[in-house]
N, C-alpha and C positions, 0 to 999 in steps of 0.2 A: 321348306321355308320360302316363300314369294317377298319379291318385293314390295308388296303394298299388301294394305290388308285385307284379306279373304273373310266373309262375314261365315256363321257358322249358319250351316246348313239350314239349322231349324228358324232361323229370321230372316230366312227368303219366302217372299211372298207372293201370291197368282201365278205368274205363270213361269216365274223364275225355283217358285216351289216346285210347278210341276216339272222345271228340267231337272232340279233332284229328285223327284222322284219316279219317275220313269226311270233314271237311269239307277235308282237303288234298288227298284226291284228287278230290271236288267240283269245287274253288275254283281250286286249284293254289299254293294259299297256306293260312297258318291266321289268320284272320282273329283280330286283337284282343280282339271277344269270347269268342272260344272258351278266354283264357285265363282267363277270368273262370269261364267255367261250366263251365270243365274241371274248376273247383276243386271244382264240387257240381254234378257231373253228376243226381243225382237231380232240379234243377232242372231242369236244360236238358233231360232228359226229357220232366217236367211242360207247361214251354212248347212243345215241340214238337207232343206233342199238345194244348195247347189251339189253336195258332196254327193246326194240322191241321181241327182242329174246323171251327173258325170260317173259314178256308179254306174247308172243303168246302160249309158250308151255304152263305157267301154268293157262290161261284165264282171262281174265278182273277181275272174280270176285275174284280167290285168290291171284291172282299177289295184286292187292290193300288193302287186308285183310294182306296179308305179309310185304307189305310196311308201310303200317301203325304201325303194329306193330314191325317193325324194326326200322322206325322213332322213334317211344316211348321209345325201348329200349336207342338210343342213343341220347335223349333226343333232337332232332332233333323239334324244333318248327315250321319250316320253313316247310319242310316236313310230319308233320303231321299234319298240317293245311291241305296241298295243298291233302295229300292224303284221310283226313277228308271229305274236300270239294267233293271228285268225290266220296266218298262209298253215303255220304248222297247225292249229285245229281241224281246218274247214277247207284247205284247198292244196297244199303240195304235203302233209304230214310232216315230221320233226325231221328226219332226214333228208325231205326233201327241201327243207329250210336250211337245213345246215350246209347242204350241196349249192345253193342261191347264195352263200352269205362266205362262201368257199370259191364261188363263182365256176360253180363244176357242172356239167350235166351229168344224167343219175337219178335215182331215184323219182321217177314223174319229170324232172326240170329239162326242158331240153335249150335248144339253142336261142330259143325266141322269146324265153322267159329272161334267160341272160341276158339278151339285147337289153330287153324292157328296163329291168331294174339297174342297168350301166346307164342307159339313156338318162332314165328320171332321177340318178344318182347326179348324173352333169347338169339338168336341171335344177334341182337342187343348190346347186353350188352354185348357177346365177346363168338364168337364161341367154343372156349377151356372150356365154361361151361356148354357146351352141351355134354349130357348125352344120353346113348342109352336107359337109360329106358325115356327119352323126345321123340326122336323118335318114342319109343314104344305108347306110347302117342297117337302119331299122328297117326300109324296104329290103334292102337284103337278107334281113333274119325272116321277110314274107308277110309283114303289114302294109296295108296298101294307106293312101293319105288319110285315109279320114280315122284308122285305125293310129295313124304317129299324132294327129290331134289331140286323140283321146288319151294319150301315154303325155301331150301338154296337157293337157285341163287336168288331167289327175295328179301329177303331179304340181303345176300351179297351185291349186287348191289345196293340196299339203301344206305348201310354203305361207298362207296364211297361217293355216292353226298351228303348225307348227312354230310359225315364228309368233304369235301371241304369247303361248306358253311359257317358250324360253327368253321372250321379253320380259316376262313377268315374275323370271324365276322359280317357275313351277317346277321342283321336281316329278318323275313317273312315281306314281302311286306304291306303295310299299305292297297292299294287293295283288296289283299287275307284275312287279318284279315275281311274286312267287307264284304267279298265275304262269310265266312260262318259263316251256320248258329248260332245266338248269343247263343240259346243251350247247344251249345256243343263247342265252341270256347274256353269260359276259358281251358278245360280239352283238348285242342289239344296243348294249349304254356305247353309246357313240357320243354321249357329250355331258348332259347332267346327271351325277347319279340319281340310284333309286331312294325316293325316301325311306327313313327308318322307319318301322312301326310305330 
């Protein structure tokens, strides 16, 4: 249930049609947000390629280590479901999720994955309490500067979408709840729950 009213899918029109529908034949659903940025597709453009951007420079695997734990920070359940889902699909497996969210290394995770997602966790929770010796941190776990930029702009860019959602009352998609795995699912609702079917 959102706070204000979400239009139904089918009476989005141009190009806000087409952000439901890319992402229905994606997802095989239309995910909650998309009724938000259907509304100002020129947005969800914009975010597309920033999240693009900063995807490509910091690579699949800590762009989604930063988003995750950016999500966490800002208790973003919607988001760390969705970013859950693709570390345990597509880049550390379920255990190696469970070991990140355990804050264990094991499984594929090792020291610098830790770093990453503590860092964008304290990002998360409000960049003004980031500290150089956090930083220091992070060259310690063996990123050099422009690699701890990319772990800011990754998570930064969380804290928009993520705070749009939970501004809006979006819960995560009842989909996405069973889309991952039961595991590790409780410990991704970090703040709204999942929608009901």
């Amino acid at each position: 249930m959102a706070f204000v009213d979400l239009p139904d899918p089918e009476d989005l029109t141009g190009a806000g049609a087409q952000v439901v529908a890319d992402d229905r034949a994606a997802m095989g659903y239309v995910p909650a947000y998309d009724l938000v940025f259907g509304q100002r597709p020129e947005v969800h453009h914009a975010w597309e390629g920033l999240a693009g951007a900063v995807r490509s420079a910091a690579g699949p695997r800590r762009y989604h280590l930063a988003t995750l734990g950016a999500a966490r920070g800002l208790r973003s359940s919607y988001c760390s479901l969705a970013h859950g889902k693709v570390l345990a699909e597509r880049v550390v497996g379920e255990a190696g999720l469970r070991r990140l969210l355990d804050g264990e290394e094991g499984d594929g995770v090792d020291a610098t994955d830790l770093a990453v997602v503590a860092f964008a966790e304290k990002v998360g929770r409000g960049g003004a309490d980031v500290t150089a010796d956090d930083v220091a941190a992070l060259r310690s776990a063996g990123l050099d500067d422009g690699e701890v930029v990319d772990v800011v702009l990754a998570a930064a860019a969380r804290c928009f979408f993520s705070t749009v959602l939970d501004a809006l009352g979006l819960q995560p998609d009842a989909a996405l709840g069973r889309a991952v795995p039961a595991s590790v699912r409780d410990d991704l609702v970090v703040g709204r729950p999942v929608a009901e079917a």
